[in-house]
N, CA, C and O atoms as a GROMACS GRO file, in nm:
protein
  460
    1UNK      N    1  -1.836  -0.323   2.639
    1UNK     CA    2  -1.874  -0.364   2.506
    1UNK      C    3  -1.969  -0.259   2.450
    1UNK      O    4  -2.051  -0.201   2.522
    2UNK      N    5  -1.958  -0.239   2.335
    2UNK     CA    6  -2.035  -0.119   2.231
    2UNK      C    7  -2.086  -0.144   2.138
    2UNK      O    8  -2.030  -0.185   2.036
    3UNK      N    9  -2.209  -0.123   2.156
    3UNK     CA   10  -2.330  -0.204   2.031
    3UNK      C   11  -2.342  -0.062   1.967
    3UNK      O   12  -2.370   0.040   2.030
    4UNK      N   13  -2.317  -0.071   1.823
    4UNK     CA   14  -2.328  -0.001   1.710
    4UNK      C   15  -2.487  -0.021   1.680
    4UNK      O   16  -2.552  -0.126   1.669
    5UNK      N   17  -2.530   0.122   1.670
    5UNK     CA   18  -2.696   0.074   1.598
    5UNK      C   19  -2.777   0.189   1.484
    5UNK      O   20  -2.813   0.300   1.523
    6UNK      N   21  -2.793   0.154   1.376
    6UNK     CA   22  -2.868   0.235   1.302
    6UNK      C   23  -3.025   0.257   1.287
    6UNK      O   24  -3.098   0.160   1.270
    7UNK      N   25  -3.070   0.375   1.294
    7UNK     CA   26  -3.187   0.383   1.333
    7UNK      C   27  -3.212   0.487   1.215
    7UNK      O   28  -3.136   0.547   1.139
    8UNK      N   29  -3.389   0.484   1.235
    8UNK     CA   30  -3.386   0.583   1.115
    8UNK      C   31  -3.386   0.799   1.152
    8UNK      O   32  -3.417   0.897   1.083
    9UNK      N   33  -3.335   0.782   1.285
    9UNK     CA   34  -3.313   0.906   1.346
    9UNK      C   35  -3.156   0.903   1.346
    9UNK      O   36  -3.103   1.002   1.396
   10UNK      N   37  -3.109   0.847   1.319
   10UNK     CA   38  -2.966   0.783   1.269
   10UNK      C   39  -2.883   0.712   1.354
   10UNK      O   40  -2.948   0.649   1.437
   11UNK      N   41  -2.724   0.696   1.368
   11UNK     CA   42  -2.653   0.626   1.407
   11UNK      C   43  -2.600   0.663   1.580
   11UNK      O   44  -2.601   0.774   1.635
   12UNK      N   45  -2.559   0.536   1.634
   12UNK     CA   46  -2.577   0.561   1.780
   12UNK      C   47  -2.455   0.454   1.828
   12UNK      O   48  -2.414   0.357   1.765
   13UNK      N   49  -2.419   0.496   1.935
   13UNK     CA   50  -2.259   0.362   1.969
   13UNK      C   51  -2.372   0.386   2.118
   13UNK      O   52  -2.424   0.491   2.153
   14UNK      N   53  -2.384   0.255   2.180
   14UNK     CA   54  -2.408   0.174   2.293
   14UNK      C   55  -2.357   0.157   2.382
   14UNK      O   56  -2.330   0.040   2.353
   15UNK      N   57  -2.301   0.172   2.504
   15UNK     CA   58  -2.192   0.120   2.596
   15UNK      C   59  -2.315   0.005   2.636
   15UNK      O   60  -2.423   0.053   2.672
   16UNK      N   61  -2.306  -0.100   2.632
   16UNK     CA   62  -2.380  -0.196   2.711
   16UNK      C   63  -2.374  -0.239   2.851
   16UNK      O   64  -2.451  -0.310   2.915
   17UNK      N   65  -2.216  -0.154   2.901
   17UNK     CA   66  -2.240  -0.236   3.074
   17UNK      C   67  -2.341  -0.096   3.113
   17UNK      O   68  -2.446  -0.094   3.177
   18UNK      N   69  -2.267   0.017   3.049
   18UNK     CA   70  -2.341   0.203   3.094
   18UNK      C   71  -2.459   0.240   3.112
   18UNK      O   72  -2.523   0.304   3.196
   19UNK      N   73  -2.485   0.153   2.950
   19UNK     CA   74  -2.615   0.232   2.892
   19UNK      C   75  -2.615   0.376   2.864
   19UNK      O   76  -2.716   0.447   2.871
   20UNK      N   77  -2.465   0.428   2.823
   20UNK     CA   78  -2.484   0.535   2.794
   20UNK      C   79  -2.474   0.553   2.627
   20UNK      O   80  -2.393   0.495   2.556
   21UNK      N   81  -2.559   0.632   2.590
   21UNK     CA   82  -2.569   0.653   2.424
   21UNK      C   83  -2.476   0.779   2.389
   21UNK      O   84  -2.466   0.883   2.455
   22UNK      N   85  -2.417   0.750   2.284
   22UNK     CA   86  -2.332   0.884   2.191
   22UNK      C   87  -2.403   0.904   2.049
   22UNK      O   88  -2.510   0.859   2.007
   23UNK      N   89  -2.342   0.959   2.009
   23UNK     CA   90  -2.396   0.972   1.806
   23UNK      C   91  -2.284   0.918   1.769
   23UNK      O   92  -2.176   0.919   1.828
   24UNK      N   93  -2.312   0.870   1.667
   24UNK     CA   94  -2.216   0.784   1.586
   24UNK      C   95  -2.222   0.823   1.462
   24UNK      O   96  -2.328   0.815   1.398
   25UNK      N   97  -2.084   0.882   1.398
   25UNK     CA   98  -2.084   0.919   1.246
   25UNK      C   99  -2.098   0.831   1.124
   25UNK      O  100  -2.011   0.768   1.066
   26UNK      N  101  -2.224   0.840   1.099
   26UNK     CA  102  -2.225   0.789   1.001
   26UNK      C  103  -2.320   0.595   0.994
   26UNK      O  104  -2.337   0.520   1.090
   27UNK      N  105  -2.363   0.570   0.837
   27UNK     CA  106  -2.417   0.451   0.911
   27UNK      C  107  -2.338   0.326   0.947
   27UNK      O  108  -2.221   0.315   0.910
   28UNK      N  109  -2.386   0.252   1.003
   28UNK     CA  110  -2.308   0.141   1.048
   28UNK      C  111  -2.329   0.030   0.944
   28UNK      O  112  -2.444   0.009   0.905
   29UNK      N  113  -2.236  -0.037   0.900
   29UNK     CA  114  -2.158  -0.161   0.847
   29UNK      C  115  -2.059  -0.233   0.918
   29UNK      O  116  -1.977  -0.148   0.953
   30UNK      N  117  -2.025  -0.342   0.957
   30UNK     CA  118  -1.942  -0.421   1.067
   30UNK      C  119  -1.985  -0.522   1.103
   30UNK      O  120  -2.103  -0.547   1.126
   31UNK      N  121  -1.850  -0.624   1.117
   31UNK     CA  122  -1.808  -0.776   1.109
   31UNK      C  123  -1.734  -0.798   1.214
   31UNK      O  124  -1.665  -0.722   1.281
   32UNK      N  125  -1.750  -0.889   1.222
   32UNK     CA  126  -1.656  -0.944   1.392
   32UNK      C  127  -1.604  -1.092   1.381
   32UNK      O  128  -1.689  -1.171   1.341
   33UNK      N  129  -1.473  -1.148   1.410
   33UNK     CA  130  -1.407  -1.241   1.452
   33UNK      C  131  -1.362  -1.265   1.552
   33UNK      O  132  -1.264  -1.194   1.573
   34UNK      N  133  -1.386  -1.347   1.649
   34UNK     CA  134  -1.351  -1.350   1.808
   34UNK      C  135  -1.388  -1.231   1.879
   34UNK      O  136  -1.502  -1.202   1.915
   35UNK      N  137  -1.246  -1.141   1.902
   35UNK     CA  138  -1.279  -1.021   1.992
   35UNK      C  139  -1.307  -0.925   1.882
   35UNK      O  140  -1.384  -0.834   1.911
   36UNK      N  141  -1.263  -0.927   1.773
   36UNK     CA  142  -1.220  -0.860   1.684
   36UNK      C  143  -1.346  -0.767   1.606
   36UNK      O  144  -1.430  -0.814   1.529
   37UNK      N  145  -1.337  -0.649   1.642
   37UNK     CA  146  -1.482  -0.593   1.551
   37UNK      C  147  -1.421  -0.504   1.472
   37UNK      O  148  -1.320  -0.441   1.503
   38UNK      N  149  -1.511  -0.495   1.316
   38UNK     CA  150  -1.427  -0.391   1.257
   38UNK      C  151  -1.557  -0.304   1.182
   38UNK      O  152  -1.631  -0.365   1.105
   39UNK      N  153  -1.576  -0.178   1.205
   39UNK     CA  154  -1.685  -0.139   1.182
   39UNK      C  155  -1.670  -0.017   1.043
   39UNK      O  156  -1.569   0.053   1.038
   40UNK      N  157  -1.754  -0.007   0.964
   40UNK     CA  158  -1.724   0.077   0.831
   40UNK      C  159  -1.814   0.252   0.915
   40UNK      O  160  -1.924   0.231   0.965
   41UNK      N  161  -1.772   0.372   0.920
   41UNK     CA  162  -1.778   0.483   0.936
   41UNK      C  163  -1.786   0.590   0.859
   41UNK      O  164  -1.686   0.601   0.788
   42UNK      N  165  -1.866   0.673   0.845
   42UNK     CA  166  -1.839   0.817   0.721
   42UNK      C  167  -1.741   0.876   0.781
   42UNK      O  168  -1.792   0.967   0.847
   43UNK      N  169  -1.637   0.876   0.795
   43UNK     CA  170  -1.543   0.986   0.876
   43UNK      C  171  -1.393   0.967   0.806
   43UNK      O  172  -1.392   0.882   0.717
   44UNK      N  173  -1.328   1.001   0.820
   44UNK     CA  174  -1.185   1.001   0.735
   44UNK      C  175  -1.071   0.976   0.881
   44UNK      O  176  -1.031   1.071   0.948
   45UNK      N  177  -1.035   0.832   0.908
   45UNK     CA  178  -1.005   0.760   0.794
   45UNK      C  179  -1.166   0.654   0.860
   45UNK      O  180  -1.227   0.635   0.966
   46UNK      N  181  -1.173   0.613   0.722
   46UNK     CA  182  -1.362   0.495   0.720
   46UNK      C  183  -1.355   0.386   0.787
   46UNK      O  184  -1.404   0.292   0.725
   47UNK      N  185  -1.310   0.358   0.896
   47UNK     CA  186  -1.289   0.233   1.006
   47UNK      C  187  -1.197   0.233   1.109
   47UNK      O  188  -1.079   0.263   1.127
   48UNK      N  189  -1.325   0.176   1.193
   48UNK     CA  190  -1.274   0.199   1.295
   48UNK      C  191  -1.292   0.040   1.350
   48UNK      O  192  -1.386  -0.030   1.310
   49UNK      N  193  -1.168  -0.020   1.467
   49UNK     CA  194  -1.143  -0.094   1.456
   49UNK      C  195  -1.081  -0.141   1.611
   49UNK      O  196  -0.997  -0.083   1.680
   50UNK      N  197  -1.183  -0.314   1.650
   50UNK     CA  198  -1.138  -0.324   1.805
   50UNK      C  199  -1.114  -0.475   1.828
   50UNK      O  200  -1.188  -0.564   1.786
   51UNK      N  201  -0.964  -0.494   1.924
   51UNK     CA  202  -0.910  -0.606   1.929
   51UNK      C  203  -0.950  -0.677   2.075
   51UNK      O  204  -0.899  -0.777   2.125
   52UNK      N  205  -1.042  -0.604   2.120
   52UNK     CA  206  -1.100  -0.652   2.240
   52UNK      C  207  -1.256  -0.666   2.310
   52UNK      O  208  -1.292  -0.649   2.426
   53UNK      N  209  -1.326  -0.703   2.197
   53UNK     CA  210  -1.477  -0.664   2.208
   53UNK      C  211  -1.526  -0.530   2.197
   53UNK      O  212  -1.638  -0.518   2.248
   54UNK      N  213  -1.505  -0.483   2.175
   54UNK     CA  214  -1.574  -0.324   2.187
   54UNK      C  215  -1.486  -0.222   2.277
   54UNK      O  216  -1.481  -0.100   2.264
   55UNK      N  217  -1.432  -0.285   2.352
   55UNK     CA  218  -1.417  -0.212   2.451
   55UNK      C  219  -1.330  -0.095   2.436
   55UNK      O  220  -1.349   0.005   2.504
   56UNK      N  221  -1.228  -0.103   2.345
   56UNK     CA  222  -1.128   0.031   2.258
   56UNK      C  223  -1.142   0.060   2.152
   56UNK      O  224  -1.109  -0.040   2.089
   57UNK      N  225  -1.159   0.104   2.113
   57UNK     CA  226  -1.111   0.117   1.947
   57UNK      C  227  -0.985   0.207   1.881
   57UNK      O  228  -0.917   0.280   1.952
   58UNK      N  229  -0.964   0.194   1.747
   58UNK     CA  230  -0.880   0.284   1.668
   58UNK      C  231  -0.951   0.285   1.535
   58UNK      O  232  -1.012   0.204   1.464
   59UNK      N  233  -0.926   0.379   1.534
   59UNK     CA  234  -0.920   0.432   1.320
   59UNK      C  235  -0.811   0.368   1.280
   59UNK      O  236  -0.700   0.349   1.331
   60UNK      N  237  -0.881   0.328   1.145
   60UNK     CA  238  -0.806   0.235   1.070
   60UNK      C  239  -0.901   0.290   0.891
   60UNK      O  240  -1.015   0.321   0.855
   61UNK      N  241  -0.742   0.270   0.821
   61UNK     CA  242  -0.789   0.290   0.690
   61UNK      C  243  -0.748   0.389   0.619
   61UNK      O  244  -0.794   0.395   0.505
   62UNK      N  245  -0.662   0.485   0.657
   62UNK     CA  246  -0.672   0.628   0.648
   62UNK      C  247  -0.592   0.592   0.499
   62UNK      O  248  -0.505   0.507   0.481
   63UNK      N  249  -0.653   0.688   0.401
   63UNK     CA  250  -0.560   0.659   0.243
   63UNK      C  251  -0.676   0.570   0.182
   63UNK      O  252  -0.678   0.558   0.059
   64UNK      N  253  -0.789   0.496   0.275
   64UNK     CA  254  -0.883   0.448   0.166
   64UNK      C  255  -1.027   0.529   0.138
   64UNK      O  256  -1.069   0.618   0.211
   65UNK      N  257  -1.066   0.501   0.069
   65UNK     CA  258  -1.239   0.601   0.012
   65UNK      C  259  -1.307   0.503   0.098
   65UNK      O  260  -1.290   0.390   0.144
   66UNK      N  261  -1.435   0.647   0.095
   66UNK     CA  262  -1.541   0.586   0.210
   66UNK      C  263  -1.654   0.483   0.154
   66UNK      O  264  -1.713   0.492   0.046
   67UNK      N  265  -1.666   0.397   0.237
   67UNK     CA  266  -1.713   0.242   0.233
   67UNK      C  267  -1.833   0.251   0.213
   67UNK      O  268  -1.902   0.352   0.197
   68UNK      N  269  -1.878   0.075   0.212
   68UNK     CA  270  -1.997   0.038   0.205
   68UNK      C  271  -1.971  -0.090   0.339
   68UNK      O  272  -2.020  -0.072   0.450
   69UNK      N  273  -1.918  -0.171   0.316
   69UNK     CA  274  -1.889  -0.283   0.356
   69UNK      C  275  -1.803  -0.326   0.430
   69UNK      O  276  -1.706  -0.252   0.413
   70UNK      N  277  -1.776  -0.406   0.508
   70UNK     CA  278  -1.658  -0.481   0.556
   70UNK      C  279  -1.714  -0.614   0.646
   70UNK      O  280  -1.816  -0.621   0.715
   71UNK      N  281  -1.572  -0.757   0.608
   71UNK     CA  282  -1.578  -0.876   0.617
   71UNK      C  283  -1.492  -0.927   0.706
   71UNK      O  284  -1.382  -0.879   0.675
   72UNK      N  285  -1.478  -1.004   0.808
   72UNK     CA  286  -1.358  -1.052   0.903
   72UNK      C  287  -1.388  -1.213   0.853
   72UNK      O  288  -1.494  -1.271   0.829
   73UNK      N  289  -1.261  -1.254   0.848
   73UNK     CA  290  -1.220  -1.374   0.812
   73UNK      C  291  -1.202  -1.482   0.949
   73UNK      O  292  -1.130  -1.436   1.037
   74UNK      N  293  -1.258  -1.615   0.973
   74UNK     CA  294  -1.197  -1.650   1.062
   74UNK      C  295  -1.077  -1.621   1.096
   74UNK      O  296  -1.086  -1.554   1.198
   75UNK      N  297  -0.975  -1.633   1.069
   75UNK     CA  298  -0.845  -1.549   1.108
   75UNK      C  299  -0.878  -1.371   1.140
   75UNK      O  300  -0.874  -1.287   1.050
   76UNK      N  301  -0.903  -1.344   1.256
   76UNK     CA  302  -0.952  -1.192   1.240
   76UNK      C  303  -0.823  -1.097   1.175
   76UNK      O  304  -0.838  -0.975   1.175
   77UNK      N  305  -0.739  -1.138   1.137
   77UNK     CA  306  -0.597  -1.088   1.079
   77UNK      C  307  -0.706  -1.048   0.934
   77UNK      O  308  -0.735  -0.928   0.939
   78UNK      N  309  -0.737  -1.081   0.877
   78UNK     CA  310  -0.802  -1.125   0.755
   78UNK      C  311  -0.891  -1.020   0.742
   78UNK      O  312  -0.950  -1.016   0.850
   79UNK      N  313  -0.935  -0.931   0.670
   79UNK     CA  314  -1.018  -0.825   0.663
   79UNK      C  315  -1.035  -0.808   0.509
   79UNK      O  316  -0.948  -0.815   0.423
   80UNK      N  317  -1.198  -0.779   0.490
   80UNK     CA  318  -1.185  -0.696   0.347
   80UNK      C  319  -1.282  -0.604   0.340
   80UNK      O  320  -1.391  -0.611   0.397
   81UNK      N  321  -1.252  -0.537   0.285
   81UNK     CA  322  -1.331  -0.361   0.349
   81UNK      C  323  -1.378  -0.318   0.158
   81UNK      O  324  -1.301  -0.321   0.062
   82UNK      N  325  -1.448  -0.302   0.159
   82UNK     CA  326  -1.615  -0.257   0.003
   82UNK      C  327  -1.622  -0.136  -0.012
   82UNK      O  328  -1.724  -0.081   0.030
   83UNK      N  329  -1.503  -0.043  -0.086
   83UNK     CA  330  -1.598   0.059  -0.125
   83UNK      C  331  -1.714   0.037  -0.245
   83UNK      O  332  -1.765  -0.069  -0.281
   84UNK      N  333  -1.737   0.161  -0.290
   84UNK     CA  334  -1.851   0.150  -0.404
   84UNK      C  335  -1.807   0.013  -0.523
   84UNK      O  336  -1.877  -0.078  -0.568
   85UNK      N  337  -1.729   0.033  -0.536
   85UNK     CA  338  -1.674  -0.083  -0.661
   85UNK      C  339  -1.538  -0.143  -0.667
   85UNK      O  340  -1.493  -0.191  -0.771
   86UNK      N  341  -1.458  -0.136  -0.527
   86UNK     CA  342  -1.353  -0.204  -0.521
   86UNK      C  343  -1.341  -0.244  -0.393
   86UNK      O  344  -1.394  -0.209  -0.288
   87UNK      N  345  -1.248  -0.340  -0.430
   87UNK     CA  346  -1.224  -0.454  -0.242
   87UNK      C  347  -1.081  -0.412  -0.232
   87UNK      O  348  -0.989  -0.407  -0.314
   88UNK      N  349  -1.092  -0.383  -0.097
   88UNK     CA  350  -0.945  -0.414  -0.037
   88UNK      C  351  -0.928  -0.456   0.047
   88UNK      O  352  -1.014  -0.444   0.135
   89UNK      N  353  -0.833  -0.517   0.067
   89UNK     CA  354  -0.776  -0.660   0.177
   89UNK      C  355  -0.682  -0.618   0.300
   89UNK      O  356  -0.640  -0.504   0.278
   90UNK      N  357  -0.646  -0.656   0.393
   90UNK     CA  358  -0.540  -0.630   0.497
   90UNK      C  359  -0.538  -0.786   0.560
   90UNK      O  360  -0.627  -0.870   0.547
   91UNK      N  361  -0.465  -0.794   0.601
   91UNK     CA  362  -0.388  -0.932   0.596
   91UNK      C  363  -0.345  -0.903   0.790
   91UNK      O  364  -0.343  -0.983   0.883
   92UNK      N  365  -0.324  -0.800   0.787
   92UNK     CA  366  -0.248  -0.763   0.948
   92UNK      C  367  -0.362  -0.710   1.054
   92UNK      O  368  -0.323  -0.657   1.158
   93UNK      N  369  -0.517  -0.726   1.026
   93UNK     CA  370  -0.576  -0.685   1.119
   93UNK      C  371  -0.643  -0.526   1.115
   93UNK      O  372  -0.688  -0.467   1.213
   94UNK      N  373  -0.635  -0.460   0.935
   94UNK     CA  374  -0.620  -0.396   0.939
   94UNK      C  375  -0.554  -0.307   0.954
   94UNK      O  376  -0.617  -0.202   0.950
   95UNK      N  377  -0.432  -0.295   0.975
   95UNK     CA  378  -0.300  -0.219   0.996
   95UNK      C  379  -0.246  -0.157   0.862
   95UNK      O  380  -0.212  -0.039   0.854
   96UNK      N  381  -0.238  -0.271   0.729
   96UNK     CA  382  -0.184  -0.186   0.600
   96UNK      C  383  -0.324  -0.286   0.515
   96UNK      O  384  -0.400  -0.374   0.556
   97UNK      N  385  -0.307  -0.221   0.391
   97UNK     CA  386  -0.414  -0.244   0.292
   97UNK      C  387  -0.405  -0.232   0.159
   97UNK      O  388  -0.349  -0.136   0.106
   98UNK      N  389  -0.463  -0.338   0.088
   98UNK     CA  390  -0.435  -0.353  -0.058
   98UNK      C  391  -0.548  -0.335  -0.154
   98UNK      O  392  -0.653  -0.389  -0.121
   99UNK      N  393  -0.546  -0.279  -0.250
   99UNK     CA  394  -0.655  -0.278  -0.345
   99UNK      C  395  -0.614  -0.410  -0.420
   99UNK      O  396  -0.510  -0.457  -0.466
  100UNK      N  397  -0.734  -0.445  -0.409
  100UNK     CA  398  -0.800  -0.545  -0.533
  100UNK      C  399  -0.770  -0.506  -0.693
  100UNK      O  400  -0.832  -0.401  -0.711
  101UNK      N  401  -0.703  -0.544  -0.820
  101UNK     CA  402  -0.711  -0.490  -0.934
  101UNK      C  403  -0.857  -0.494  -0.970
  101UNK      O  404  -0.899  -0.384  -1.007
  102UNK      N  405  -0.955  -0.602  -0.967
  102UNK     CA  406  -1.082  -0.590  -1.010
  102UNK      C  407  -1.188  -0.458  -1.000
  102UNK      O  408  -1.214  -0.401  -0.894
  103UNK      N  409  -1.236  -0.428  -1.115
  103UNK     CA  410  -1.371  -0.366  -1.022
  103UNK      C  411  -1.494  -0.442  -1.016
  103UNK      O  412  -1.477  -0.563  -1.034
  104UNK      N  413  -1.553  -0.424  -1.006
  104UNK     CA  414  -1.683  -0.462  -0.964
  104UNK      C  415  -1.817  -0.358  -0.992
  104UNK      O  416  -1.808  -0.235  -0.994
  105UNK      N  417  -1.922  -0.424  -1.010
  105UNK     CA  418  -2.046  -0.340  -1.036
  105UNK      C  419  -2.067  -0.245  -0.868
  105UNK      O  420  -2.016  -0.288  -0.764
  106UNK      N  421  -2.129  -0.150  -0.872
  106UNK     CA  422  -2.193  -0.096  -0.745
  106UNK      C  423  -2.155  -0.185  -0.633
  106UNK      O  424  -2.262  -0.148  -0.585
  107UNK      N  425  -2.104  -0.273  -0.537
  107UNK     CA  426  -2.140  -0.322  -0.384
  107UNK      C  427  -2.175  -0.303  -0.276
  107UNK      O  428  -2.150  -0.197  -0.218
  108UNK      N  429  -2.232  -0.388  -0.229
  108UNK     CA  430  -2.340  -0.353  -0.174
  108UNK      C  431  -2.363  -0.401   0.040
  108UNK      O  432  -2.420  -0.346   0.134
  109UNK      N  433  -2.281  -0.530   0.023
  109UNK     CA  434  -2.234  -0.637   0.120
  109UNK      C  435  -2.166  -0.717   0.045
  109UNK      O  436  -2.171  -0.744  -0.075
  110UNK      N  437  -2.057  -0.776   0.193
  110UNK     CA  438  -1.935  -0.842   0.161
  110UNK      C  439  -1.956  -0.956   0.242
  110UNK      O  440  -2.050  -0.933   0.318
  111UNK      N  441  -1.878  -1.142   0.267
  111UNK     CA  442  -1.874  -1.175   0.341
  111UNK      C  443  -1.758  -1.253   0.282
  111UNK      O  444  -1.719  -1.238   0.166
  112UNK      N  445  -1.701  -1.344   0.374
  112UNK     CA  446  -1.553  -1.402   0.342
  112UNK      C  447  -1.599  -1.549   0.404
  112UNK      O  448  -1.632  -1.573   0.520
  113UNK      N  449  -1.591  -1.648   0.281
  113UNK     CA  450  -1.630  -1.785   0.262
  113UNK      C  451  -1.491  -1.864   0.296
  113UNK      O  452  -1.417  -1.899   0.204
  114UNK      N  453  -1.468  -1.881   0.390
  114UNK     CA  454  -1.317  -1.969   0.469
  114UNK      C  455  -1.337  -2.116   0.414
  114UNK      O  456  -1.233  -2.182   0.417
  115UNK      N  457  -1.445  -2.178   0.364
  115UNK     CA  458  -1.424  -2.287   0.300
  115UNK      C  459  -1.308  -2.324   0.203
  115UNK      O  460  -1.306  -2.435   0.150
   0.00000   0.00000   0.00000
């Protein structure tokens, strides 16, 4: 498992059984459903993304602008990822992705109300 952490010497990925530290591009933003973590990244493509606690990951996103935000839905299928002024959705876990027609002022944080 990999604890993401921002500091003001900057960003850092965790192995928690290791304890070994890396650098991490960019600051951290990220949401989790069950196993499911999906974390926002400065790097191209802007998320990166794990179906088993931490323990793998993949890039995910590639074709979208770099973020602010991202939301997991109880259904971890369910994702919505914040750039500066638009939402986009993925429905598959992150796999494909839709822009939102709306814009929106500046955003800032996201969260997804399952009520």
């Amino acid at each position: 498992m990999i604890a993401l952490v921002a500091t003001a010497a900057g960003d850092f990925a965790v192995d928690l059984e290791t304890e070994e530290v890396e650098a991490w591009p960019g600051d951290v933003a990220a949401a989790a459903s069950g196993s499911t973590i999906v974390a926002v990244v400065h790097t191209k493509p802007p998320l990166v993304v794990s179906h088993d606690a931490g323990t793998t990951w993949r890039a995910s996103g590639r074709g979208l602008p770099p973020g602010v935000a991202v939301a997991v839905g109880d259904d971890p299928d369910v994702v919505v990822y914040a750039a500066r002024n638009r939402l986009y959705l993925s429905r598959d876990g992150g796999l494909f992705w839709h822009a939102l027609a709306v814009e929106l002022p500046e955003i800032r944080a996201i969260s997804i109300d399952s009520s």
